[in-house]
NUSEMI-979854 format. One record per residue (C-alpha): residue number from 1; x, y, z. Coordinates in steps of 0.001 Angstrom, whole numbers, always signed. Layout:
// NUSEMI-979854
{rec NUM, {X, Y, Z}};
...
END
This chain:
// NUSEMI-979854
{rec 1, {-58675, -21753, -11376}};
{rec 2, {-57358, -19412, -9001}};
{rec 3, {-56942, -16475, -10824}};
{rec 4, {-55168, -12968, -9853}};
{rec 5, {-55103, -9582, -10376}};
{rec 6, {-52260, -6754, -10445}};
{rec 7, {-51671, -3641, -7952}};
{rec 8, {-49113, -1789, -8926}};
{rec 9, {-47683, +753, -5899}};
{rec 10, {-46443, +4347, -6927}};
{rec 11, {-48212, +4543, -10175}};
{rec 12, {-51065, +6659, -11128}};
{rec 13, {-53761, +4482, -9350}};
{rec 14, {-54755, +6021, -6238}};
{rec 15, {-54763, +4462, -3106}};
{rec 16, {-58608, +4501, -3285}};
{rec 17, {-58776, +2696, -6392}};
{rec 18, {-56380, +22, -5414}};
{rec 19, {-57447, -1059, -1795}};
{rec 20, {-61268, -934, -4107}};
{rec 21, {-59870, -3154, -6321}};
{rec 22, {-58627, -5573, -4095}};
{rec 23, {-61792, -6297, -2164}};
{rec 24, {-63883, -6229, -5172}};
{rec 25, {-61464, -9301, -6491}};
{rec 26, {-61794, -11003, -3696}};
{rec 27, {-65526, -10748, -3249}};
{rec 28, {-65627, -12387, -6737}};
{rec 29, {-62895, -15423, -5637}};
{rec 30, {-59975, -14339, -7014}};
{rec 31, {-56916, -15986, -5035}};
{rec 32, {-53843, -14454, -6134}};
{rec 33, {-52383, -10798, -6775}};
{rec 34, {-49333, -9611, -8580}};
{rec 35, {-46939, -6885, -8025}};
{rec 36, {-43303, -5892, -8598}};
{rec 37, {-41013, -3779, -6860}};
{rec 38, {-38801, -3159, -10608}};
{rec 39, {-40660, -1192, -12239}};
{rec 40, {-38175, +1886, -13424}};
{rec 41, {-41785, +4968, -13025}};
{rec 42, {-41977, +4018, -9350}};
{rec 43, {-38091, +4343, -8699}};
{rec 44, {-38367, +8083, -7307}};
{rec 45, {-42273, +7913, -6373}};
{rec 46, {-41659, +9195, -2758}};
{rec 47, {-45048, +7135, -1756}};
{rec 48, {-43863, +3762, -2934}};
{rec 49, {-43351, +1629, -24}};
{rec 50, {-46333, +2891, +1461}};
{rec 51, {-48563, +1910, -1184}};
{rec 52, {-47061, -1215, -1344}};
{rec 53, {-47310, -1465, +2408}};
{rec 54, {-51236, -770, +2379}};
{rec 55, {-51238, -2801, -659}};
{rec 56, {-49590, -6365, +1360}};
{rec 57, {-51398, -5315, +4171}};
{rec 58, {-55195, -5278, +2146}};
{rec 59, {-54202, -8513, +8}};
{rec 60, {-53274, -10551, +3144}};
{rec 61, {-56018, -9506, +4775}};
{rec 62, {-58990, -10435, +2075}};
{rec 63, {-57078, -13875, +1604}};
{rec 64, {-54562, -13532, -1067}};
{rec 65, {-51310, -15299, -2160}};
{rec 66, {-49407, -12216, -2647}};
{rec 67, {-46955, -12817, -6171}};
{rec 68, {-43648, -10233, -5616}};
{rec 69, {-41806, -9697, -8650}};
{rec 70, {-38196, -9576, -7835}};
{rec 71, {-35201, -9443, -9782}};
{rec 72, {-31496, -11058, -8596}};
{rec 73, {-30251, -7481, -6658}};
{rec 74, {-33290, -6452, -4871}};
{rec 75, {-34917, -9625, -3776}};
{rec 76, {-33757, -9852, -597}};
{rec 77, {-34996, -6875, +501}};
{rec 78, {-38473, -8493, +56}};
{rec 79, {-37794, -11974, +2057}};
{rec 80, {-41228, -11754, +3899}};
{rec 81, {-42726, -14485, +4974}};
{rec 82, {-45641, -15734, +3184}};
{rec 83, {-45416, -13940, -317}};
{rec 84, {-44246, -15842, -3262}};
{rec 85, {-41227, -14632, -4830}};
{rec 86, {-41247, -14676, -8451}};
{rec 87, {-37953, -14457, -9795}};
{rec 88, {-36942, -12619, -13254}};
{rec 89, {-34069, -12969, -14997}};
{rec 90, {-30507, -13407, -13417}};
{rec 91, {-30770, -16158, -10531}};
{rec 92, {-28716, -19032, -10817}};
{rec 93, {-30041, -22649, -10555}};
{rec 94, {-27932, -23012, -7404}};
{rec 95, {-29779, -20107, -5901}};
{rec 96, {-33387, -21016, -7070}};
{rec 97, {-33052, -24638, -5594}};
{rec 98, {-31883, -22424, -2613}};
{rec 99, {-34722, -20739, -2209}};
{rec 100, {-37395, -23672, -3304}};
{rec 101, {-36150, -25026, -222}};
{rec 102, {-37022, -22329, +1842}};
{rec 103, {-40385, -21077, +460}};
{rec 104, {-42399, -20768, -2605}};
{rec 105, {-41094, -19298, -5878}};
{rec 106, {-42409, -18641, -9210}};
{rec 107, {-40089, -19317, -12335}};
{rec 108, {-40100, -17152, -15444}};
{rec 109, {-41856, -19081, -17407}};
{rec 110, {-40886, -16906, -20832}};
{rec 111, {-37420, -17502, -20678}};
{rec 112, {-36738, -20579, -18682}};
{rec 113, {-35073, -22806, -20624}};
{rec 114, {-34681, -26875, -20595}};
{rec 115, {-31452, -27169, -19340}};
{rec 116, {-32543, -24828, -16468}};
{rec 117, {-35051, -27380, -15058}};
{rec 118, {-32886, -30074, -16050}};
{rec 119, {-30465, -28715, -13840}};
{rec 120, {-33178, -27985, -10973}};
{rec 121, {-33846, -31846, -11359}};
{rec 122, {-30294, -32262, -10916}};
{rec 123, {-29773, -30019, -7639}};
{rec 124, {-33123, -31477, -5969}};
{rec 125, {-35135, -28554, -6409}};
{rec 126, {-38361, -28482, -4132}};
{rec 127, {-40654, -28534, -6879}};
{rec 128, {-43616, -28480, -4457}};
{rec 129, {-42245, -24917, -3868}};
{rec 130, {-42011, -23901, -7245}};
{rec 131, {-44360, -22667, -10269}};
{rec 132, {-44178, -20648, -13099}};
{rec 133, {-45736, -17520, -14311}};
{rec 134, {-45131, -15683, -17627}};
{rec 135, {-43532, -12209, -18497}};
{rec 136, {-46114, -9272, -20120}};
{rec 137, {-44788, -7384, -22452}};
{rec 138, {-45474, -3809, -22414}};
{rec 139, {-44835, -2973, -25621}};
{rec 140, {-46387, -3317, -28799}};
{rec 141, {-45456, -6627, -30928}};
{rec 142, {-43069, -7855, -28300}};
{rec 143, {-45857, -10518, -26729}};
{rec 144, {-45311, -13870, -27154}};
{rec 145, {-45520, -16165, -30626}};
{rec 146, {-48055, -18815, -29210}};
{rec 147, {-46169, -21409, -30331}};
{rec 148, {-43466, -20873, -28437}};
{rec 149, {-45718, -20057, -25490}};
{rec 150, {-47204, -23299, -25826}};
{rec 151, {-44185, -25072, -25879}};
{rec 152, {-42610, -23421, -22582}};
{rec 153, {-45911, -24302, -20975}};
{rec 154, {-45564, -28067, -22135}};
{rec 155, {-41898, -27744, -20374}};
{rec 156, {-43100, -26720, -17466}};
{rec 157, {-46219, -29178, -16806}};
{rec 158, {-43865, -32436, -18203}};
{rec 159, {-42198, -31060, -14958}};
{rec 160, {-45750, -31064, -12972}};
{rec 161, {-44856, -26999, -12824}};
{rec 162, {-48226, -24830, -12374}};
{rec 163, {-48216, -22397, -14897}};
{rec 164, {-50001, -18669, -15503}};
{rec 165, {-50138, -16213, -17414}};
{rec 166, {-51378, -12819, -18451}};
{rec 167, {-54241, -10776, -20018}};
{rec 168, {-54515, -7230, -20031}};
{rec 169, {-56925, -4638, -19275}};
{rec 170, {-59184, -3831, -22651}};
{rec 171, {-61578, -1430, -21096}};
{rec 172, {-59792, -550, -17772}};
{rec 173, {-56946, +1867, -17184}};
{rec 174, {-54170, +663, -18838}};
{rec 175, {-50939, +711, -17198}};
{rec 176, {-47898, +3259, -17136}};
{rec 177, {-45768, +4188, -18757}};
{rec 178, {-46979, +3188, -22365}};
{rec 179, {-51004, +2551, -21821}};
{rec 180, {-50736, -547, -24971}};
{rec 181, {-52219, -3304, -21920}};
{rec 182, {-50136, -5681, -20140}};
{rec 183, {-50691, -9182, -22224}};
{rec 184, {-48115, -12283, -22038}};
{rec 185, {-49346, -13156, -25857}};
{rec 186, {-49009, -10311, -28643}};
{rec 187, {-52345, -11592, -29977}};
{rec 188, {-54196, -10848, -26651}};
{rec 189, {-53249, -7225, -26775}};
{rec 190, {-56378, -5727, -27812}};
{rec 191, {-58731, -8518, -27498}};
{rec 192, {-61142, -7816, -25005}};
{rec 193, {-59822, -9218, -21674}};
{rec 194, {-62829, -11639, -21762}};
{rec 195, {-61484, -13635, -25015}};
{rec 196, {-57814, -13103, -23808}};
{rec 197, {-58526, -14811, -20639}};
{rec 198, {-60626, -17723, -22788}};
{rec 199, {-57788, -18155, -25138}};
{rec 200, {-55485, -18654, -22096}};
{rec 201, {-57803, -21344, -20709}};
{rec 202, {-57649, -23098, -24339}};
{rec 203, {-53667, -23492, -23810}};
{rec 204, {-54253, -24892, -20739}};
{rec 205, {-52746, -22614, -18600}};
{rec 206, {-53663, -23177, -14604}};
{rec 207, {-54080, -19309, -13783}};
{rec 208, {-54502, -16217, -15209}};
{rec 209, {-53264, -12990, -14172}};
{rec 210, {-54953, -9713, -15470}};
{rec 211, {-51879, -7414, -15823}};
{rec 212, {-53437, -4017, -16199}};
{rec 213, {-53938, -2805, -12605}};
{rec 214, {-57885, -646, -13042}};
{rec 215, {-59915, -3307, -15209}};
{rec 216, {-63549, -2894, -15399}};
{rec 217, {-66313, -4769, -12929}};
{rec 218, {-67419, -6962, -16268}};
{rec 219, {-63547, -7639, -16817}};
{rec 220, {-63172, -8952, -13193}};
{rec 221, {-66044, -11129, -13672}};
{rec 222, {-65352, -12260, -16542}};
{rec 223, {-61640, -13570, -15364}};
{rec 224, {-63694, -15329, -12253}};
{rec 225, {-65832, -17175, -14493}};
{rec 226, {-62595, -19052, -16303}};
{rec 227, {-62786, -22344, -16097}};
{rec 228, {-59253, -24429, -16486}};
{rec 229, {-61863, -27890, -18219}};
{rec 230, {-63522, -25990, -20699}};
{rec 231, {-63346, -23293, -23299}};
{rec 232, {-66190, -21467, -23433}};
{rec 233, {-67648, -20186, -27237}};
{rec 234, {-69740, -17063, -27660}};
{rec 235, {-72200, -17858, -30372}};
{rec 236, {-75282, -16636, -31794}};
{rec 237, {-78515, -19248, -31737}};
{rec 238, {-79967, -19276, -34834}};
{rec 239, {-82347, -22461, -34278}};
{rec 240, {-85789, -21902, -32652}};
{rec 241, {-86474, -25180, -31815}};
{rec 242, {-86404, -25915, -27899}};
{rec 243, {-84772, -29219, -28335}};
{rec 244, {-81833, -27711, -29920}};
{rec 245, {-82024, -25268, -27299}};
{rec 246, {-81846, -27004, -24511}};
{rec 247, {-78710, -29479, -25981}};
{rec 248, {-77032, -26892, -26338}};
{rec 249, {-77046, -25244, -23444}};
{rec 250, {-74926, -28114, -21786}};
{rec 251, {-71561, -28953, -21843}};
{rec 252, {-69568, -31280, -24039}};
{rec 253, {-66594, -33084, -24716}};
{rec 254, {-64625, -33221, -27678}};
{rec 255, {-64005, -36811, -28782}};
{rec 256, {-60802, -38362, -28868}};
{rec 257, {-60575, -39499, -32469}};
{rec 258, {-60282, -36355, -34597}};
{rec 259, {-62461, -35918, -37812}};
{rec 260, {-60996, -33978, -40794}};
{rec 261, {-63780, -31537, -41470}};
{rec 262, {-66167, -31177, -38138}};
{rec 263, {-65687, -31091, -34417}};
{rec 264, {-67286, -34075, -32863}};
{rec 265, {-68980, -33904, -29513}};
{rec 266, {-69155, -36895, -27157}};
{rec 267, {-72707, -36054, -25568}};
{rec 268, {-74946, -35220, -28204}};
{rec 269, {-76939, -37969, -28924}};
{rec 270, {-77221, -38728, -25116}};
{rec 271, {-78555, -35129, -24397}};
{rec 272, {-80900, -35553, -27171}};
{rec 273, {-82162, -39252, -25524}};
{rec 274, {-82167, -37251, -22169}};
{rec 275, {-84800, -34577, -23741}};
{rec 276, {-87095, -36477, -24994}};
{rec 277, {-88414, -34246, -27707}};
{rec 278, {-88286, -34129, -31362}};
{rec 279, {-85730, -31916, -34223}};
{rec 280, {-87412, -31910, -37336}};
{rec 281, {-85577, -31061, -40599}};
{rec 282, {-84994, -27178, -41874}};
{rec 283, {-86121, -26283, -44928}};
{rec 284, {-84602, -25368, -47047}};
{rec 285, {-81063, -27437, -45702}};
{rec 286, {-77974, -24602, -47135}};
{rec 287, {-74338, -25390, -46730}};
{rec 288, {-72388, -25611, -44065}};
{rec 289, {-69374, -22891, -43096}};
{rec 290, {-66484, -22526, -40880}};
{rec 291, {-68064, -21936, -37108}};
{rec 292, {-71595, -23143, -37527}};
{rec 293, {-72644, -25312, -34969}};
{rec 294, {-75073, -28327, -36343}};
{rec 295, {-77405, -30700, -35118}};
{rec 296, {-77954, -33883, -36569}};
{rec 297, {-81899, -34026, -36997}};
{rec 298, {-84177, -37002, -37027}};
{rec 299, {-83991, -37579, -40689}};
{rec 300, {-80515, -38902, -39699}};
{rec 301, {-81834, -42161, -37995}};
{rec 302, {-79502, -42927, -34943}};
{rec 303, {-77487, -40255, -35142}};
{rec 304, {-80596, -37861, -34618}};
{rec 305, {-78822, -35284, -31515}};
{rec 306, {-75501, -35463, -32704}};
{rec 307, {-73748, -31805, -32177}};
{rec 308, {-70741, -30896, -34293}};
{rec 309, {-68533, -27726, -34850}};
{rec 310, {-67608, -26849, -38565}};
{rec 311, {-63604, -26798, -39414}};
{rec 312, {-64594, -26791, -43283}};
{rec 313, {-67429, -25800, -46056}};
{rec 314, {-69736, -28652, -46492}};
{rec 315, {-72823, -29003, -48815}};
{rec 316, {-76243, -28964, -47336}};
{rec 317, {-77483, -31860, -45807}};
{rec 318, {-81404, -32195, -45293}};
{rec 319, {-80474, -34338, -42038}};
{rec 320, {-78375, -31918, -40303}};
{rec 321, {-79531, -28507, -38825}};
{rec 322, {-77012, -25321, -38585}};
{rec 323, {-78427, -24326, -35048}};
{rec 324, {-75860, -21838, -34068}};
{rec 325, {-72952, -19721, -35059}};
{rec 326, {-69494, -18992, -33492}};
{rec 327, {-68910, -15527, -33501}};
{rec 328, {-66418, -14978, -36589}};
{rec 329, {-63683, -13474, -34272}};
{rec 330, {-63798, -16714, -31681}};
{rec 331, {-63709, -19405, -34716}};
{rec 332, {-59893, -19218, -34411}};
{rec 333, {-60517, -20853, -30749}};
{rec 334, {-61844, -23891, -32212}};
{rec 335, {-58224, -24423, -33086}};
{rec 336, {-57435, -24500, -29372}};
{rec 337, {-59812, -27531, -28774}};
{rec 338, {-58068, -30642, -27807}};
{rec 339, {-59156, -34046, -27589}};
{rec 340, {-61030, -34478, -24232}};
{rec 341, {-61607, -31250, -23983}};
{rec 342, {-64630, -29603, -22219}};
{rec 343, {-66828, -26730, -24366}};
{rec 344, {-70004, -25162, -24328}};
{rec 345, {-71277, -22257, -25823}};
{rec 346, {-72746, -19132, -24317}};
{rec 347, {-74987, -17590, -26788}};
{rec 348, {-74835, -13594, -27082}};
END
């Protein structure tokens, strides 16, 4: 994934702080970085266009795709060459397949609507020009539902439309003028920018965006780790067996043919074939819960390997092994994984 980051000129970030910020993203591979010229705190900040300035200057320099957000009265002002233009509300279809023809663009992803792209189909858009990228909402209990954030994204990818998103800052400085983080979904808003960006990855989004322009170092690296093919689980081990272990520590896929009380994974048996070694039964076997991650044992014949995720409360089983534990605030993620799906757990 390429993910970004936002700089935000005439704010209360120094120059120091965002120039630092800049090469510090890039030295950990992110690829893109957002910033807008309409936001209403910088409209009489005498050292705006310098910032920015410095702030073009540094991303282009340390590789960037520079993201300019631009509304329908001031965008032309900001026609540069190279920097994608992504366009908020008030452009006509007429004037984005305009555009798409000329360079790249980014859509508003929140409010774009079908008849919008049907119409870009229409005109002969340049959708090899185009993508997409989410509002953030500022303020409290204004982020998006994720249903309907899951259905604009399914819009914009029938469409073959990159689409991305944002996260905000949890431990950073947050931004002007209300400090609440910058997050595209309500319910990312004071998750910690880590899960935010994981729950993104479970939509499927193709980048993320951290909105919040001072995150931390373990924020930053945290985004760069985000995978697009898997969603990652933190989970506590709870097995000492070094069989378990080491299945575990791989990745898996979730099979295609969805069970009505567990989470299937494609790989488990194979891993356990791979390892060579042995799982013996626990004693005493207790019941099963929402989040526990099991491991079929060798008192379960051919199915000895077999890794599952919990969706239900089961009884004990003396052939299967609880071996781990989502943590109880990332169980809702399990929700998030599709069919096909890569996932792997990182135990904390």
């Amino acid at each position: 994934m390429q993910n970004g980051i936002s700089i935000y000129a005439g704010l209360d970030y120094s120059s120091e702080e965002n120039l630092s910020l800049i090469e510090a993203a890039a030295a950990l591979g992110f690829k893109r970085l957002f910033t807008s010229v309409q936001i209403p705190e910088t409209s009489n900040a005498e050292n705006f266009f310098d910032d920015l300035t410095d702030i073009l200057t540094t991303a282009v320099t340390n590789g960037f795709e520079i993201i300019l957000d631009v509304n329908a009265e001031n965008f032309s002002q900001y026609d540069i060459d190279g920097i994608t233009l992504r366009l908020d509300d008030g452009f006509s279809a007429e004037k984005v397949v305009e555009l798409s023809r000329k360079r790249k663009i980014q859509l508003n992803a929140s409010t774009v609507s079908e008849k919008f792209l049907d119409d870009l189909l229409d005109l002969d858009a340049n959708f090899e020009n185009i993508s997409a990228l989410h509002n953030f909402y500022p303020h409290p209990y204004t982020g998006l539902d994720t249903y309907f954030f899951e259905n604009q994204n399914r819009l914009l990818h029938d469409l073959g439309i990159e689409v991305g998103a944002f996260v905000p800052s949890k431990d950073g400085k947050r931004r002007l003028p209300l400090r609440e983080g910058l997050p595209t979904l309500e319910d990312c808003r004071n998750f910690s920018t880590d899960l935010s960006a994981r729950f993104l990855a479970a939509f499927g989004v193709d980048f993320i965006i951290i909105g919040d322009g001072a995150p931390t170092k373990e924020e930053l690296q945290a985004v760069a780790a985000i995978q697009s093919d898997e969603i990652v689980f933190h989970a506590q081990l709870l097995s000492n067996d070094l069989t378990t272990a080491e299945i575990l520590s791989r990745k898996f896929t979730r099979r295609p043919d969805i069970a009505k009380s567990v989470i299937r994974a494609i790989e488990g048996r194979q891993y356990f074939k791979e390892v060579s070694g042995k799982i013996p039964p626990e004693e005493p076997a207790i019941e099963r819960s929402f989040g526990d991650v099991t491991i079929d044992n060798e008192n379960f014949g051919r199915y000895a390997g077999e890794v599952q995720i919990v969706q239900d409360v089961l009884p004990a089983d003396g052939r299967v092994n609880i071996a781990a534990h989502i943590l109880d605030e990332e169980i809702f993620l399990t929700g998030y994984l599709r069919p096909h799906r890569k996932f792997s757990f990182k135990f904390v």
